[in-house]
N, C-alpha and C positions, 0 to 999 in steps of 0.2 A: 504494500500500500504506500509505502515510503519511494519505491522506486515512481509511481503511476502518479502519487500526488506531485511530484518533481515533473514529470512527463508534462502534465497538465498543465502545471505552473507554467512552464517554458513554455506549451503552445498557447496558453492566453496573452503571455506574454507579446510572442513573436504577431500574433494576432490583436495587439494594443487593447485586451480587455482588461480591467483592472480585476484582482482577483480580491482585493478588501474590501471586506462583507461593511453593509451599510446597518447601521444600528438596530433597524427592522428587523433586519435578514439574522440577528443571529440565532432568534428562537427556533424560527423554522428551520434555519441548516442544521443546529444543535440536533433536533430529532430525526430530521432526515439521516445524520449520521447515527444517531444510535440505533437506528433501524437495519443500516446496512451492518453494524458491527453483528449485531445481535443473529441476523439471517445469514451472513458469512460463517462466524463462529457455529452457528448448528448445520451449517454443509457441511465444514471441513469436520464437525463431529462426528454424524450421520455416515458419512462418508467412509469412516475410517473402521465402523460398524456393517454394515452392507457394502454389495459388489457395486459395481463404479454401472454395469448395464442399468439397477434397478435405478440406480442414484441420478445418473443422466434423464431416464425417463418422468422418472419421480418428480425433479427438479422444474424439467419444463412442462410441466404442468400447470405452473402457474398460471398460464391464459384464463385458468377456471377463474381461477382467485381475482385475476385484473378485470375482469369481466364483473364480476359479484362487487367488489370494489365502486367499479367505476360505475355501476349502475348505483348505487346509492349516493355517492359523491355526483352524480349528477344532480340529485338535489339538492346538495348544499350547496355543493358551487358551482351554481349559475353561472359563473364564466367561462365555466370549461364544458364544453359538448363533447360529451363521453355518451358511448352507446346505452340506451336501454336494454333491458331483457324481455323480448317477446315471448311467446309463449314456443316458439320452433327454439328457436337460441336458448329459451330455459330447459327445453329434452335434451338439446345437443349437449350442455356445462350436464345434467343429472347424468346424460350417457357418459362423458370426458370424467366423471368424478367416481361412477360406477369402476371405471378403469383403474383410477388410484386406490379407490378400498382394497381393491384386489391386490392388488401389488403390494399394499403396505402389509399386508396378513400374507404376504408370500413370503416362502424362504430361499431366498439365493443359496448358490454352491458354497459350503459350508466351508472351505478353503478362502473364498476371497470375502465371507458374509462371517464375521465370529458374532454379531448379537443381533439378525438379518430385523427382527421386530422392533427394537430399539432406533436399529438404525433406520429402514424405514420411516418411520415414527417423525424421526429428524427433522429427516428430509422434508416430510409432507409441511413441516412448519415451519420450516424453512422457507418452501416454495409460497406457501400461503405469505407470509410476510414481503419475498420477493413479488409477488402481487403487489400487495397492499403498497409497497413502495414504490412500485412504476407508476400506482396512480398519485402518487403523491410527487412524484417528481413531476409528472404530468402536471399539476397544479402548482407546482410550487415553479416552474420555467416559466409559466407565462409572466413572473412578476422580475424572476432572478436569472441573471446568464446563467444557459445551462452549464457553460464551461466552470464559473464560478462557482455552482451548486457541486460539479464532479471536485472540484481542489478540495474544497471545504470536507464535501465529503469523505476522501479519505483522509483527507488530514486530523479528522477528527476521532476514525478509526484507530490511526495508531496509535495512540497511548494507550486506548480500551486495551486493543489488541495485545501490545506489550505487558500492561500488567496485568494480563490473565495467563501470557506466556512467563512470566517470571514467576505466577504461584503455582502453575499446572505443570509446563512444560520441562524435562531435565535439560543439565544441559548440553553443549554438543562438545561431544569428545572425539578428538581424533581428527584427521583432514576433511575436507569439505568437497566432493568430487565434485568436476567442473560439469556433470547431468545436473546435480543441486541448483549449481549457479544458473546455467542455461533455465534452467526448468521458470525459479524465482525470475531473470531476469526477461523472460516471455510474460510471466502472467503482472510482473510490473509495468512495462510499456505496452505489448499490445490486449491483453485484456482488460488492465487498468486503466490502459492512456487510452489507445487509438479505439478499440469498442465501445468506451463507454462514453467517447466523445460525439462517436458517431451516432448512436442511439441517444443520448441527452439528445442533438439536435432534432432526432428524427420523431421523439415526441414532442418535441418545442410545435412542429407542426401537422402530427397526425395524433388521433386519439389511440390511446393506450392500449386499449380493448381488442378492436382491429389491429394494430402494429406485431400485437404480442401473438396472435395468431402466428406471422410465420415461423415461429419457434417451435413449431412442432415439427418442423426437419430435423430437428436435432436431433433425437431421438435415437434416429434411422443411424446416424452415422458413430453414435455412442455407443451401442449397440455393437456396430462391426467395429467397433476400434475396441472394445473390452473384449470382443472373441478374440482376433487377431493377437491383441498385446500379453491376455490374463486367461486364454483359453477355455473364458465362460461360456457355457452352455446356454442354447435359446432354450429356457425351458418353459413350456408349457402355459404357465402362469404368466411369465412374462411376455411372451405373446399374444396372449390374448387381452392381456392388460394395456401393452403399448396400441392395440388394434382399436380395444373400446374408448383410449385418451385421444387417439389421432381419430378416431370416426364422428367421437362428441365435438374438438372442436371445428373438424371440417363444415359441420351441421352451419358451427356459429359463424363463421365465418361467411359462408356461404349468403346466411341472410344480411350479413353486414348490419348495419348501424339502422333501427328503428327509424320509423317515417312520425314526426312528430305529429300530436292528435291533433284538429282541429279545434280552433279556440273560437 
């Protein structure tokens, strides 16, 4: 998060936004980050309990949750046009969610899964909070640079982060292979920096609900990359679990964004 909030810094920077929160702005970044702390921390928990196929699918699931979210947050705030839920879009999220019960009461390969319900579990609250936060970011951009809202936000991760690493964490003995570094030095600049740059803008101007739909690719290639890398098995549960999350939100998707009622 140290490497990505640096990333960020430098391209607000080099792009002449100032990244010094204005007196407003620091309540709502304050929670904005302790949201991302909180939903990171129960990934990489979740994670470290369940196989990385169930964890990928699990995770982007969220679309349920951005969806559930931003249909209620459309009544409060009237200034964001976030989708309603129709009655087709509300079969699609119960069949998308039908999907994840399934999966969180499943047991991954006991090799890459040691507490698979626990872990599970995590995840799904995880990705529920990773909802709740796109819509919140969603609301919270149209007042603040998104680029702004991304520094802040991690900047305000790492101390959380640090001192839950200095009570929980041991520490590291021995040399640091340069996989470690490469590994950190990816998920600091391009999922840190350049994704979550790209995305801040890309809700600055489309609604949340819809955007988080395409995230159900993900899945697909989580999936082949956990067979290939950790030689997990499609098993049974899990297919039919990833089948009923990508079928519910194709559903929502499909009917897009509610035709407001006649007044």
């Amino acid at each position: 998060m140290s490497i990505g909030a640096m990333f960020v810094a430098l391209w607000a920077w080099r792009a002449g936004v100032p990244i010094r929160p204005h007196q407003k702005e620091i309540a709502p970044l304050a929670i904005l980050g302790l949201l991302f702390t909180i939903q990171i921390a129960l990934l990489n928990s979740g994670t470290e309990l369940t196989s990385p196929a169930f964890t990928v699918v699990i995770l982007n699931s969220y679309p349920i949750f951005v969806n559930l979210a931003a249909h209620f947050a459309a009544k409060r705030w009237h200034a964001v046009n976030e989708e309603r839920i129709t009655p087709i879009r509300a079969a699609g999220l119960a069949l998308a969610l039908a999907g994840v019960v399934l999966l969180a009461f499943s047991r991954p390969d006991k090799a890459l899964a040691p507490r698979p319900l626990l872990g599970n579990g995590l995840i799904v609250i995880s990705s529920m909070l990773l909802g709740i936060r796109q819509v919140y970011t969603r609301w919270l951009v149209q007042n603040i640079n998104p680029v702004r809202s991304l520094v802040w936000q991690m900047a305000m991760s790492v101390p959380l982060f640090l001192t839950v690493a200095i009570l929980k964490e041991p520490p590291i003995i021995g040399p640091i292979r340069w996989q470690a570094i490469a590994a950190i030095c990816y998920q600091g600049t391009v999922v840190s920096g350049i994704c979550f740059i790209v995305w801040a803008k890309l809700l600055k101007r489309h609604a949340s609900g819809t955007l988080s739909m395409f995230a159900f690719i993900v899945p697909i290639g989580g999936i082949a990359l956990s067979s290939l890398l950790f030689g997990e098995k499609l098993r049974p549960s899990l297919a039919w679990g990833t089948c009923l999350v990508m079928a519910g939100l194709f559903v929502v998707i499909r009917h897009g964004q509610a035709k407001p009622a006649d007044s």
